[in-house]
C-alpha positions in Angstrom: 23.7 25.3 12.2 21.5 27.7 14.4 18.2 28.6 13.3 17.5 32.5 12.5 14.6 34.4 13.2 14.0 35.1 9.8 13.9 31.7 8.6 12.1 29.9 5.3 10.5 26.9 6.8 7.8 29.1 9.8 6.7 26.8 12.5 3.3 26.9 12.0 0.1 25.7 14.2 -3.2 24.2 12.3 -6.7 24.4 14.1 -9.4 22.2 13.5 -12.2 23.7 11.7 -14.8 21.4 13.9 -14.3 23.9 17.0 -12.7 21.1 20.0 -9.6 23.0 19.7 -7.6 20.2 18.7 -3.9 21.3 17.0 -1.2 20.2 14.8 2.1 22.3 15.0 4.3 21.6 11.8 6.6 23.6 9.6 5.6 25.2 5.8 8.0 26.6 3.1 7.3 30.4 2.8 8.4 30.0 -1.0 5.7 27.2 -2.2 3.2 28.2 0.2 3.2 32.0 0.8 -0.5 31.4 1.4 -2.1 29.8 4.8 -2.4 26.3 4.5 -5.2 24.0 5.3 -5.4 20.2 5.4 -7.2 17.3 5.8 -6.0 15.5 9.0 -7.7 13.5 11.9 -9.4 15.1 14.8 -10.1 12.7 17.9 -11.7 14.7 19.9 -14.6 14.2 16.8 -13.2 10.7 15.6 -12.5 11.5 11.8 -10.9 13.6 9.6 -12.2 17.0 9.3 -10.2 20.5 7.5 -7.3 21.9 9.8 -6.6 25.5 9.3 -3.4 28.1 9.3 -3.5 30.0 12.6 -0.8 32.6 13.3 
């Protein structure tokens, strides 16, 4: 099945809030998460987990 445009699960990219640059690209599901995300994940460019932010 091809993918539209329009779809519900966005690729989306998350920054790291510690300011290397370091990304994670991933997908999120408009419908439970209409806002922008942000997790905790590991950065290792600074060697430990730090927040990750919704970019668009």
């Amino acid at each position: 099945m091809a993918k539209t445009s329009a779809t519900a699960r966005p690729t989306i990219t998350l920054r790291s809030s510690a300011g290397t640059g370091t990304s994670y690209v991933t997908e999120k599901s408009r419908r439970n998460d209409p806002d922008r995300l942000v997790l905790r994940k590991y950065d290792r460019a600074v060697r430990r987990h730090v927040e990750f932010r919704e970019t668009r």
